[in-house]
N, C-alpha and C positions, 0 to 999 in steps of 0.2 A: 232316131225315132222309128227306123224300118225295123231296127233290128227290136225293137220294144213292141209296137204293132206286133210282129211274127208272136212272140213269146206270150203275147196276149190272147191271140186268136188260134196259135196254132195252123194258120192259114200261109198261105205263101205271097212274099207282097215284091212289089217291086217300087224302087224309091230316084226320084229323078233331080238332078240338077241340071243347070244351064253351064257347068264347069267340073271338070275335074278336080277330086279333093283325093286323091291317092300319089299328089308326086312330091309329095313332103319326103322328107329325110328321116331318116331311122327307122325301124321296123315297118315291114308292111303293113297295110293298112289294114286288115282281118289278122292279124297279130294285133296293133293297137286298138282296136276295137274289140276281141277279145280279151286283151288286160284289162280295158278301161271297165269292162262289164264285170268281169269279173272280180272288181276292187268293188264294186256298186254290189255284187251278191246278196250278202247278209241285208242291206236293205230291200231288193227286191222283196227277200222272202217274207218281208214283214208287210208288203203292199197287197192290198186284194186282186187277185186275178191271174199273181205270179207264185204263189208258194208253192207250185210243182215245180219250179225254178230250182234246183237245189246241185247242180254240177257243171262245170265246166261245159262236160258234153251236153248237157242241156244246153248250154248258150253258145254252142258250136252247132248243136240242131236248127236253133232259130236264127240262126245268122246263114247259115247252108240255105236256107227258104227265101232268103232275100237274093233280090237281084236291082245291082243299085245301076244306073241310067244316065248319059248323057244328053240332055234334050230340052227340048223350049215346052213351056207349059201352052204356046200358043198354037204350037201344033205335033201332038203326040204320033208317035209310031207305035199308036196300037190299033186295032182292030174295033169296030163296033162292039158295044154290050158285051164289053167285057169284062168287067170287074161289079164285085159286088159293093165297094167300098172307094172313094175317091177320099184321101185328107190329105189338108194343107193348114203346113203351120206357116206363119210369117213370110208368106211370101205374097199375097195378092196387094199388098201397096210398095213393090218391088217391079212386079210383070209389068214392062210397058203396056198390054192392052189384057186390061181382066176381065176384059167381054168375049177376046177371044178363047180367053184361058177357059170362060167357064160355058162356055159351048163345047168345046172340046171335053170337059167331063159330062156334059152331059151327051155326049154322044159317043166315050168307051162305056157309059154305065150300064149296065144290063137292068134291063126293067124291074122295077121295082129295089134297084140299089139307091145305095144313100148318099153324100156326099157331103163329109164335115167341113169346112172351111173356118179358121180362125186365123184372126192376123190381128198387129199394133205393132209399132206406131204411125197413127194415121198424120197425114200430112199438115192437116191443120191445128192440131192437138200441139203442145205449150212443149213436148218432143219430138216433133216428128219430124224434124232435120236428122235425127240421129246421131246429132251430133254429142247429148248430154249423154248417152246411152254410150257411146263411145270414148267417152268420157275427154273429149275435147273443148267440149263450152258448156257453162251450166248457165246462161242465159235463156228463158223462155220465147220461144218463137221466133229465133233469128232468121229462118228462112224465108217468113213473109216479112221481118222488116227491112234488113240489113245487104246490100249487095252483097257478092263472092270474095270482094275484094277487103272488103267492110270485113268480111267474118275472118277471113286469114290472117288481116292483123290483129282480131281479138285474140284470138286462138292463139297467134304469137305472142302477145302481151300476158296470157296465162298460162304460160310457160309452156305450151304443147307446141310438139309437130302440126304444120297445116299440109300435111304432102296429102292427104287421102282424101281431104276437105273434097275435091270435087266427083273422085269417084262415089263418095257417101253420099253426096246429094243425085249424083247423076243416075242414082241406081233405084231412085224414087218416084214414082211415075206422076205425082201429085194432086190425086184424085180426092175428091169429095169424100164427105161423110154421104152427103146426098146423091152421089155419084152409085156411090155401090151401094146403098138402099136400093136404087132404081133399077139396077140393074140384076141384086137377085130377084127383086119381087118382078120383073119381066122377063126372067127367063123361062126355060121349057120346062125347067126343075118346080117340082109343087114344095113352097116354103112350110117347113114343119117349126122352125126359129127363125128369127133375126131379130138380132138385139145388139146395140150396141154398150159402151162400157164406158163409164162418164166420171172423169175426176183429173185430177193434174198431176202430173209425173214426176217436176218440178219445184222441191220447195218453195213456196213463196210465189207462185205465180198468180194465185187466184188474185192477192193482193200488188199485184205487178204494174206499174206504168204500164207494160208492155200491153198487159191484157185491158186495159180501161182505152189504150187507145185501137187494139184491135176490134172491140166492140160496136164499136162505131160504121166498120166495116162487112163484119161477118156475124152473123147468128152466134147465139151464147152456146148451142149447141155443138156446132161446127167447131166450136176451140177448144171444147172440152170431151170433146168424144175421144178417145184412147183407141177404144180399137171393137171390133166387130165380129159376133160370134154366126155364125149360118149353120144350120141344118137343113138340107134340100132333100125331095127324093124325087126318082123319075119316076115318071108315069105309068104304068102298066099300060099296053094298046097304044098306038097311034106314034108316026111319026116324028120325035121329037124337034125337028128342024121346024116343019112345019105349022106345029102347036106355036111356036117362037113367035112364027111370023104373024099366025092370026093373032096372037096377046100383040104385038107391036102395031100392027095397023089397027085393033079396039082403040088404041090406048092413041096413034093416030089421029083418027076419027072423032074421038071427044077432044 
């Protein structure tokens, strides 16, 4: 996605994980990331915003402009106000703490930058074990009904490996749909979107045991929300930490 960014914007990006993804075997990894691009070619050029896209060397330009990052989203090694642009795909129902993560963009952003944020699957949504997605259990909602113990023998009983079962859930922080509502609409960043994305991922869930008896429990919303699109921007003037903290104690106070 860094390397697609670059070729969009012509801009120079830098792209962060919490892990190394270069100690794979075989070719290096800007070797396999330039094949992989350049098998994808002939469709770029037919996408709007990439038909300058047309050589090799072109996608050894936009790859030369990235610079990819080992680091926590919760506390960045950059600099104040400095980027015009923050995006994050699929990651904030992953980050242990996405209050930290998203103070932290909003305090590299430079005034009046933007900040996309999209992520699914949310935790209480009929996937959001990850496990269907993984294609380990096609059961709706095992995570809120089923112990660990409960799901490894399913997983065994339908013919899968359960070795990963606990790192896939461990790697899920298990926040709200109302959770992170709350938390962009109170941070420093001024909300330009926030919407979330409502339907079942799982065939046959709507009509599920599972879901008539989750009902009972949690808002109809909260099981079928998927996942959560944000548009923020920072504020021109004024301290954004600060700004933070007077929205926190209003919102206090009442």
């Amino acid at each position: 996605s860094s390397s697609l960014l670059s070729m969009r914007t012509e801009g120079r990006v830098w792209g962060i994980d919490v892990k190394r993804i270069d100690r794979e075997p075989g070719l290096a990894p800007l070797d396999r990331l330039l094949d992989g691009l350049e098998r994808q070619l002939p469709l770029l050029q037919q996408t709007a915003g990439f038909e300058h896209i047309q050589h090799r060397s072109d996608l050894e330009n936009a790859v030369d402009r990235c610079k990819l990052l080992v680091m926590s989203a919760e506390s960045l090694d950059f600099k104040d106000d400095m980027f015009d642009l923050v995006y994050s795909l699929n990651a904030f129902e992953h980050i242990p703490n996405p209050d930290l993560a998203l103070n932290e963009i909003a305090r590299v952003l430079k005034p009046g930058g933007q900040a996309v944020i999209l992520f699914n699957l949310l935790y209480h949504c009929d996937g959001g074990s990850h496990l269907h997605a993984c294609g380990l259990l096609d059961v709706p909602w095992p995570q809120l009904l089923y112990s660990r113990e409960e799901l490894r023998q399913m997983i065994l009983e339908a013919g899968n490996t359960a070795k990963e079962l606990d790192a896939i859930l461990d790697s899920l922080n298990g926040w709200s749909t109302a959770q992170f509502m709350a938390l962009f609409k109170s941070s420093s960043l001024d909300v330009e979107i926030l919407a979330g994305s409502r339907y079942f991922t799982i065939e046959g869930s709507g009509d599920s045991p599972q879901f008539a008896e989750l009902l009972k429990r949690y808002p109809e919303e909260e099981l079928t929300t998927v996942g959560i699109v944000a548009k923020l921007r920072k504020p021109v003037g004024g301290p954004p930490l600060n700004r933070w903290r007077d929205k926190i104690s209003r919102a206090l106070k009442n």
